[in-house]
C-alpha positions in Angstrom: 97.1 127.4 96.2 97.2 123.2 97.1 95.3 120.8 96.1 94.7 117.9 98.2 94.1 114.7 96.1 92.4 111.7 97.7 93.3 108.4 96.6 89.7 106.2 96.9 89.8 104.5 93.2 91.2 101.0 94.5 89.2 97.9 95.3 90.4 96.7 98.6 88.4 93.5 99.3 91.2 92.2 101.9 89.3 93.5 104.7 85.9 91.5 103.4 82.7 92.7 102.5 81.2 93.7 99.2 82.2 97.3 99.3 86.1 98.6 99.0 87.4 99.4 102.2 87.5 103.5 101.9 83.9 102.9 102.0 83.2 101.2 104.7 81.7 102.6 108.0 83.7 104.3 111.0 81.7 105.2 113.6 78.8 106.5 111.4 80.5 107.7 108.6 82.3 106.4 105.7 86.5 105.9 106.1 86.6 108.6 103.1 85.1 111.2 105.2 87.5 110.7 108.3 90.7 110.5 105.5 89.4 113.7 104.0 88.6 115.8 107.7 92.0 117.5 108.2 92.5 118.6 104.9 89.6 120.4 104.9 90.5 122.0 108.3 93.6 122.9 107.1 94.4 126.5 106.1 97.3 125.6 103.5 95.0 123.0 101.3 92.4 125.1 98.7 90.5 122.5 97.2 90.1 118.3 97.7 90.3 116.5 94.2 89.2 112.6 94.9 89.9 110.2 92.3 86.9 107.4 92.6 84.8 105.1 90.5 81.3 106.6 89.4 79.9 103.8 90.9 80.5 105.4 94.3 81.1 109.1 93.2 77.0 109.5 94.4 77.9 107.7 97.8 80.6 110.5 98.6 78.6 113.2 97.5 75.7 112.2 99.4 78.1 111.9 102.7 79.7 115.0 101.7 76.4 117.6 101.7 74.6 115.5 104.2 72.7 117.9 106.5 74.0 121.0 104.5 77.6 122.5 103.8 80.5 121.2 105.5 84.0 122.0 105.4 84.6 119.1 103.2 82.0 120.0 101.0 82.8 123.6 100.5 86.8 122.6 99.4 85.4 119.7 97.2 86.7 120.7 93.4 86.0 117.1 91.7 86.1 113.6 91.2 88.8 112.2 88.4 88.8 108.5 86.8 90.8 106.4 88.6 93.6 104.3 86.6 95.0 101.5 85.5 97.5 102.3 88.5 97.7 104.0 92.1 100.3 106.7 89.8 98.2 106.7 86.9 95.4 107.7 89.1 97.5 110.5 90.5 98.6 111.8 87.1 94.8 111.8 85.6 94.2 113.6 89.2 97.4 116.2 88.3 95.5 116.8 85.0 92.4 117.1 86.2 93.4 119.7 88.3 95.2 121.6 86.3 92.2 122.0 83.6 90.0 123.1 86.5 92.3 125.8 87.7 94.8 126.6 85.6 98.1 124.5 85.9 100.1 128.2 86.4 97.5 129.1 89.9 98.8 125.7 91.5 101.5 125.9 93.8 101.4 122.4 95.7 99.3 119.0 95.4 99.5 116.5 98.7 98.5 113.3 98.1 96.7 110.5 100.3 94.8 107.7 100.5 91.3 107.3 101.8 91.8 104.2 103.4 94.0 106.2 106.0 91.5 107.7 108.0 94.0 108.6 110.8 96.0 111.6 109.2 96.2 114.3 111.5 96.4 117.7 110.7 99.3 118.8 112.1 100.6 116.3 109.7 99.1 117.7 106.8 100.2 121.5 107.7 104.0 120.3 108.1 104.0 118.5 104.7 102.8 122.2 103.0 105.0 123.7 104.8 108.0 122.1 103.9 107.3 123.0 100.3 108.7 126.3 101.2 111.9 125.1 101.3 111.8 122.0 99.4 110.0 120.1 96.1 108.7 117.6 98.1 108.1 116.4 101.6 106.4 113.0 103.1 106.1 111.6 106.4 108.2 109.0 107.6 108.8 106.1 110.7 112.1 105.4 111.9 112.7 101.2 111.4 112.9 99.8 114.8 112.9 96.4 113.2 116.8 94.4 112.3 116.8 94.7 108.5 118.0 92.1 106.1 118.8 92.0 102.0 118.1 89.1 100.0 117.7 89.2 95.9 116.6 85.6 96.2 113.9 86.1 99.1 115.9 82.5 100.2 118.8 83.5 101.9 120.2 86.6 104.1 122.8 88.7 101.7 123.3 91.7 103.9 122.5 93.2 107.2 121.2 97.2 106.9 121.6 99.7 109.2 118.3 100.2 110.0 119.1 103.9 111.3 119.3 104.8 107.7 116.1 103.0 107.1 112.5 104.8 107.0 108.8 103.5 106.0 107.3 106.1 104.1 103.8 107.6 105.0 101.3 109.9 103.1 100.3 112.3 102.5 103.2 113.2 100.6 103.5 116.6 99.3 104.9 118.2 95.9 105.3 121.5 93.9 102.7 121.0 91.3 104.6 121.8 88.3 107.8 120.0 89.2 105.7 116.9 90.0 103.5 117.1 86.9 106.5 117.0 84.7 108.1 114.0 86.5 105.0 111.8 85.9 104.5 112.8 82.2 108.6 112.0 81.7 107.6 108.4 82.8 104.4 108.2 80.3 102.9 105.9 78.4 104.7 102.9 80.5 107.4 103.6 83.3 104.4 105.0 85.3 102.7 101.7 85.2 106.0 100.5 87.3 105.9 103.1 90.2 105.1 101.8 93.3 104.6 105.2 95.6 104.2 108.3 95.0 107.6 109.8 95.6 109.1 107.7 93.6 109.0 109.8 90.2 109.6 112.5 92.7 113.2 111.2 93.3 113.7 109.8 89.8 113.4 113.1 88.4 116.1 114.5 90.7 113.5 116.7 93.5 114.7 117.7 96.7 111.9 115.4 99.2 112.1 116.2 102.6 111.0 114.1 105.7 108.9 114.6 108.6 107.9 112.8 111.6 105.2 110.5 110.8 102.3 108.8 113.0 102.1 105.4 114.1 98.7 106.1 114.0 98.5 107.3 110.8 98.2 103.8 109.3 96.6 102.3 106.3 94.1 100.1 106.5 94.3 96.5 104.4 93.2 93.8 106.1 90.3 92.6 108.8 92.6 93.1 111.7 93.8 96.8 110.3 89.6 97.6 110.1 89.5 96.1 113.6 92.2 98.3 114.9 90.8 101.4 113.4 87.3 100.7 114.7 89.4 100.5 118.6 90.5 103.8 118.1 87.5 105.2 116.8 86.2 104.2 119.6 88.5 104.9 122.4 88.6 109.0 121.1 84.4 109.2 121.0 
């Protein structure tokens, strides 16, 4: 089976207001429940793990069972603390998980965040799927951007070739096993370093493939990004 986990434990006051931003509203309902939508229409992902402060844990729930079972609700599994890092959240999510249902009945985890309420699902089936072959697999944006090196943030060092250049997307996929391992390798204080989520993947040697990503598929930080997300709510209603 996969797990989906669901990244809603940060704070994100960038785009204003006095909630974080994976709870504000999209066209009626909270961003969470539009992150959430395609893995719960998906036919590879079991269960949705969400890592999220209790503060708001009631909040989800409540959007979650309104008006009776949904398919979110019916593959909802739990909620996990989140910690003091985006990875440390993932790893208390990993373990969470794996005390639920048995860390052997796991096959794959993909992990996103809730303040991407884009993902499609076509997305979501091709990162499972590539676990067949593969320990890992994300989606990815060519750079269409010239891209320069600098140590010194001052001056231009080197010129990249920007066709061997990608921006990483999520969700981002894993076998559950190999991935559990390469986050507790990095305990108690490497993890506190890691930046994204395939990073331990590719520290600890597994083979992460790369799929077309979405332009759409964005994450959203500031006032503008909440703009643009309410535009395209609102363009597809």
């Amino acid at each position: 089976m996969n797990i989906a986990i669901i990244l809603a434990g940060g704070t994100g006051t960038r785009v204003g207001g006095d909630i974080p931003k994976q709870f504000v509203e999209l066209s009626g309902q909270m961003m969470i429940m539009h992150s959430m939508k395609a893995f719960a229409e998906s036919e590879y992902v079991s269960n949705i793990q969400i890592v999220a402060d209790e503060a708001f844990r009631e909040f989800i729930e409540d959007a979650m069972f309104e008006g009776g079972d949904n398919p979110i609700s019916e593959k909802f599994l739990g909620f996990s603390d989140p910690g003091e890092n985006r990875q440390m959240s993932i790893y208390n999510a990993l373990v969470d998980i794996g005390k639920t249902l048995g860390e052997s009945s796991i096959d794959g985890v993909i992990i996103h965040d809730a303040a991407r309420p884009f993902v499609s699902l076509e997305t979501v089936n091709e990162c499972l799927l590539a676990l067949d072959e593969h320990d890992g697999a994300m989606p990815v944006l060519p750079m269409n951007d010239t891209v320069y090196f600098s140590r010194s943030g001052v001056q231009v060092e080197e010129l990249l070739n920007r066709n061997n250049i990608y921006a990483g997307q999520a969700p981002e996929a894993f076998l559950y096993a190999k991935y559990l391992k390469a986050n507790k390798d990095l305990l108690p204080d490497k993890i506190l370093l890691i930046k994204g989520s395939t990073e331990p993947a590719i520290m600890a040697g597994m083979d992460v493939a790369m799929i077309p990503g979405d332009q759409r598929n964005f994450k959203v930080t500031t006032a503008q990004d909440l703009a643009r997300a309410r535009q395209l709510i609102d363009a597809t209603d």
